[in-house]
N, C-alpha and C positions, 0 to 999 in steps of 0.2 A: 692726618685727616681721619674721622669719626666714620667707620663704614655704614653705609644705609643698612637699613633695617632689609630681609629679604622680604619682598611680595610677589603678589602675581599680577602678572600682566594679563591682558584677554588673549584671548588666543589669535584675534585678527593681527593686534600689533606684535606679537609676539613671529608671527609666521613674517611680516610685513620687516620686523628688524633681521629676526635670522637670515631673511631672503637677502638684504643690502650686503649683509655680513659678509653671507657667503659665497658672494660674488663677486665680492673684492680680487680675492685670489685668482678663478680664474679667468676675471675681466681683463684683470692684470697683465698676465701670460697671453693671451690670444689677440689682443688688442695691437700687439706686439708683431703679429706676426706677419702680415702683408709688409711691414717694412724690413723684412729681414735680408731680402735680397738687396735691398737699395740701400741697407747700413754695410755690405761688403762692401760696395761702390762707396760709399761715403768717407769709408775711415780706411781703403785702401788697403784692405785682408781678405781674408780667404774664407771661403761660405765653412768651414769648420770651423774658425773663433768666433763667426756670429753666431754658431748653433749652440757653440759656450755658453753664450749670453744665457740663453734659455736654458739649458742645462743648470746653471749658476744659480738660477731662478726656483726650478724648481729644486735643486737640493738646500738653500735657503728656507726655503719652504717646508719641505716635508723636515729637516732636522729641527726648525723649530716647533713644529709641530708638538714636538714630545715635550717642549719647555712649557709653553704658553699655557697649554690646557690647566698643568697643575697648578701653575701661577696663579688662575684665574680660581682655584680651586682653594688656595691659601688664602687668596688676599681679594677674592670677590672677581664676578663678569666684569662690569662696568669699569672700572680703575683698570685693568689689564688691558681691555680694550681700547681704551683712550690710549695706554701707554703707547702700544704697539701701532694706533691708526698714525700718531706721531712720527713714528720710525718713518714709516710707510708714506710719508708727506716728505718729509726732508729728502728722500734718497729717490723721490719720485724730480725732483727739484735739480737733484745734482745729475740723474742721467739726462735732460733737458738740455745739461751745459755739458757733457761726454764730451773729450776732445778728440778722445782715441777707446777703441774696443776695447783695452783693458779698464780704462776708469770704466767705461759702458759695464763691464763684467763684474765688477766692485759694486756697481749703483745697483745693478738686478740682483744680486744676492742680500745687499739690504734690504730692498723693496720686496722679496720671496721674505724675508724672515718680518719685518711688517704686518704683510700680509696675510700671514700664516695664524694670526690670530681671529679670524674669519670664519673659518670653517668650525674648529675650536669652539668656540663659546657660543657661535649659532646653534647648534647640537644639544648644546649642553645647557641653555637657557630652556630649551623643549623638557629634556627630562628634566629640570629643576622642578617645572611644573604641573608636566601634564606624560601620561602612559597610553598604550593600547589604540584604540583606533582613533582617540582624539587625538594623541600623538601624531598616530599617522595621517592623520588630515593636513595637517603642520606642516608634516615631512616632506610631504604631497608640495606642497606652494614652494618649501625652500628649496627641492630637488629641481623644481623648474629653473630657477637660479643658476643652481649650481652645474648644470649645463649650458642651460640657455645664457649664459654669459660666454663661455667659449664660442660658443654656436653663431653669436650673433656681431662680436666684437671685432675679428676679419673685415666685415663687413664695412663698419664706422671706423674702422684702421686703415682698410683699403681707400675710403673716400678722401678721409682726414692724409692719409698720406699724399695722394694724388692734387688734391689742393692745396696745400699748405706745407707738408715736410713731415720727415719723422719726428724732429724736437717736438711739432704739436701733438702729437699720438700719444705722448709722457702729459703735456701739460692737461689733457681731459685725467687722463689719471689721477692728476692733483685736484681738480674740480671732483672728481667720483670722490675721492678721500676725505675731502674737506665737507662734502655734503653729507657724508657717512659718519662725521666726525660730530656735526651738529646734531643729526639724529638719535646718535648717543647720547650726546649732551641732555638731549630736549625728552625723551621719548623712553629709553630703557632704562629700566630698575633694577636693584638689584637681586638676583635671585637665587645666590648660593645661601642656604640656609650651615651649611656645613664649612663654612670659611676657616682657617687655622693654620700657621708656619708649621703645622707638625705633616701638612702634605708635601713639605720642600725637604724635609730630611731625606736625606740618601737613602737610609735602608729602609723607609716608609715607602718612598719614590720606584727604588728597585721592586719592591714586594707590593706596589699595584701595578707596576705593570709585568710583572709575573705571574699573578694571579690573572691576568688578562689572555697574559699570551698562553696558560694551561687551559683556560677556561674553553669550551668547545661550545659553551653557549655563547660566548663575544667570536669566536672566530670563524664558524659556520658562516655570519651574513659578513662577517669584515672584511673575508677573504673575497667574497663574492663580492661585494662592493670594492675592494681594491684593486682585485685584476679587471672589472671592469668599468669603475672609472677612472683608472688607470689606464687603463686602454685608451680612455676619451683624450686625453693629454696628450698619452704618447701620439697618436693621431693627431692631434695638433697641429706637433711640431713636423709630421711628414708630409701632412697634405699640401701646405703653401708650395711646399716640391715639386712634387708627383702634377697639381693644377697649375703651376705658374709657368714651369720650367717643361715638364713633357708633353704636358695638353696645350700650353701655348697662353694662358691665359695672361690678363694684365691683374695691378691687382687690385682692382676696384672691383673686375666682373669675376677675380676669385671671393670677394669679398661677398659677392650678390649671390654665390655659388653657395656658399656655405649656410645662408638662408634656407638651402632645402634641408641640413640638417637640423637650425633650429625648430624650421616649419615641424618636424617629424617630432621632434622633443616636445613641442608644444602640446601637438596632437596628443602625444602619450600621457601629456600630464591632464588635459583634461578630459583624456579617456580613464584614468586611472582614478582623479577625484569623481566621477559619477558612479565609476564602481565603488569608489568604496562607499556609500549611501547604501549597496545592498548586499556588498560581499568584505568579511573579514582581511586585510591587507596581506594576511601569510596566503590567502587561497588566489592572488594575483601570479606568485611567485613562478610557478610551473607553466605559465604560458610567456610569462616575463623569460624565462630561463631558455623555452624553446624558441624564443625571436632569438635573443643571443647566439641560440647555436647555429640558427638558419645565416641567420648573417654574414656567422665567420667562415661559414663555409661555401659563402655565395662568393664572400669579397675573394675568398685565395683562390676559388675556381679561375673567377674573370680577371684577377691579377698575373695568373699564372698562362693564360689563354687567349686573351683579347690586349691587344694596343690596347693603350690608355684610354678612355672619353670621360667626358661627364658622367655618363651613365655608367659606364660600369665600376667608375669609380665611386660616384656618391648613392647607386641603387641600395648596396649593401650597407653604406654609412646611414640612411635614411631607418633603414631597417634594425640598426643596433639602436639608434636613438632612439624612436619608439620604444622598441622593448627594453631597453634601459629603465624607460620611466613607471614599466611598471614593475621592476623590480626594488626601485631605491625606500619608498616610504616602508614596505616593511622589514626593509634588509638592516634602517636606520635606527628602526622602534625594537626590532629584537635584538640588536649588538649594546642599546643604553639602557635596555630595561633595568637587567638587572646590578646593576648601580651607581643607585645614585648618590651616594657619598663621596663618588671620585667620577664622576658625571664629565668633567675638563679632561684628568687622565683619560676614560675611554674612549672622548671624539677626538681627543690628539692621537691618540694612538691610530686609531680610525681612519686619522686625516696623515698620518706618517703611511700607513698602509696604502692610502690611492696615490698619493704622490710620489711617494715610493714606486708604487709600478711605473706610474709614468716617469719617472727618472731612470729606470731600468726598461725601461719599451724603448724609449728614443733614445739612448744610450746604445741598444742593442741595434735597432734602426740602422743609428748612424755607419755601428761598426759592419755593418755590413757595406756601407757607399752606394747603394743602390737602392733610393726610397721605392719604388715599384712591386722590389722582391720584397724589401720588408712589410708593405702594405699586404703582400702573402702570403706572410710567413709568421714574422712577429706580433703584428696588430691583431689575426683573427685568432691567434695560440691564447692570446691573458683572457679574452672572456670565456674560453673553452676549460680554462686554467680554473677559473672561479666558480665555476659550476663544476670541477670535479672537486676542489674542494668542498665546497657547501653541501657534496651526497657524503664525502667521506665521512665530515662531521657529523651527520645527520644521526645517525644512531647513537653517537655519543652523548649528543646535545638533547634525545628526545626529553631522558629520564628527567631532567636538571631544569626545564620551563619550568617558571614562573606562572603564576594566574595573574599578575597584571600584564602579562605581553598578549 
């Protein structure tokens, strides 16, 4: 096959495909989760082999992470992304027909590695084309995605479960995929200008992302973007708990529940696109960083202090959402600034790092048995985590900006 020539896209369709992209992933995962108590009941195990499932999922995920990027990097966005939306159809198809938890745990770690090409080349399509605050207008629209799909997919999981069964909660998957899949088709171009097998060699492969992981200008906003939306994830997978099982909820009105944190995400993102019309995206960053702190320290106060409710459980959640959104478009635009010649390696690495925490939050979560305490211990520790690293960095990284960031 004749690779396309690289162009640019506008930046409307460009934000408009990155946003499907990267929602794939975790529409995937969250959608997921109002059925997870009624897949124990179904296939006759133990609410720990269903948390596999999602476990399976996201380490799926975040190890492909590290593949795809370069892939897409060698051999072009477009062709990797169809490859990969393929995966992500078939194995959305065979968890539909799960007889038992284990094939269930086989079909989600395909469907995580699928998916995993999403986050990846939505990223990486942005710096192909565009830097600095135009960038971060971008980053702005895709970030609302890349929450707002966890945020809201409970919701349409919870209903779709409650009238219809878990089987149908996979089969909108396959509809999201297949409509994602023509949007590709019809809509994006290609836009590695720097395509070549010489990014799949091993010691090219190891020595970008080495340089990655010295560089303190990729890993200031990476870390900060990983412990906290990594957090978002790991949170995920404990709140169906903590709402379903100790507050008493069913799981359509946990589904309704979780509305108030897309509501807050919303809010954030278009608090953040009207800033930036008059303020630089880095000068968000320090009131983005102190919602974070207030949060984690509100949620482990009333975790540790108050019986469960609504409120004390989603006050604090409402308040990381928000201040999430105004930290992602510039934590996104200064981790790809500086470069774009392995633009695929640095959102994968990017996207190994959030999913990473959250494979290690609810990992951590779990081994505690107690979502409650972890809700006060583990979930508000990683965005506390991300903002000590991003000051540690901070002097490292000042000398080493770029003037396009």
């Amino acid at each position: 096959m004749i690779a396309e020539t690289p162009s640019k896209m506008s930046e409307r369709r460009t934000a408009l495909l990155g946003a499907g992209l990267v929602a794939i992933g975790p529409i995937s995962m969250a959608l997921y989760t109002p059925a997870m108590p009624a897949l124990a009941t179904a296939f006759e195990t133990s609410d720990a082999l269903i948390k596999l499932t999602l476990t399976a999922y996201f380490l799926g995920f975040a190890v492909t992470q590290l593949i795809c990027g370069p892939l897409s990097d060698a051999f072009g966005r477009k062709p990797v992304t169809l490859a990969f939306l393929s995966l992500y159809l078939l194995s959305s198809v065979m968890a539909t027909f799960a007889p038992d938890v284990m094939w269930m745990i086989v079909a989600r770690t395909l469907q995580g590695v699928g998916a995993a090409v999403g986050i990846a080349v939505s990223r990486a399509i942005v710096r192909d084309q565009f830097t600095g605050q135009t960038s971060a207008h971008i980053m702005n629209s895709i970030a609302m995605m890349l929450a707002l799909g966890p945020a809201i997919s409970p919701t349409i999981g919870g209903f779709v479960l409650e009238l219809f069964g878990w089987e149908e909660i996979f089969w909108c998957m396959v509809i999201y995929g297949l409509g994602l899949m023509l949007a590709v088709l019809l809509f994006q171009r290609e836009t590695n200008a720097f395509q070549g097998r010489h990014h799949l060699a091993p010691r090219r492969l190891a020595g970008n992302y080495l340089t990655l992981l010295k560089d303190p200008v990729f890993l200031q906003p990476s870390l900060l973007i990983g412990f906290s939306l990594g957090n978002l994830y790991a949170m995920t997978t404990v709140l169906p708990f903590v709402l379903i099982y100790e507050v008493g909820m069913s799981p359509s009105t946990f589904g309704l529940t979780m509305m108030l944190q897309s509501g807050s995400f919303i809010a954030g993102t278009v608090a953040t696109g009207r800033l930036l019309k008059h303020f630089d995206a880095k000068s968000l960053l320090p009131a983005g960083m102190a919602g974070l702190a207030i949060s984690s320290i509100t949620m482990s106060i009333l975790m540790l202090t108050q019986t469960p409710s609504v409120f004390t459980t989603m006050m604090p959640v409402m308040i990381f959402a928000f201040s999430l959104a105004l930290v992602l478009p510039a934590s996104f635009t200064m981790a790809m600034a500086g470069f774009p010649q392995i633009a695929g390696a640095a959102s994968s690495l990017m996207g190994f790092l959030q999913f990473g925490g959250g494979i290690v939050g609810s990992l951590l979560v779990a081994a505690l048995g107690d979502p409650v305490f972890g809700m006060a211990t583990i979930i508000p520790a990683m965005p506390l985590a991300g903002i000590a690293c991003f000051f540690i960095f901070a002097h490292r990284a000042a000398p080493r900006r770029t003037p396009a960031e």
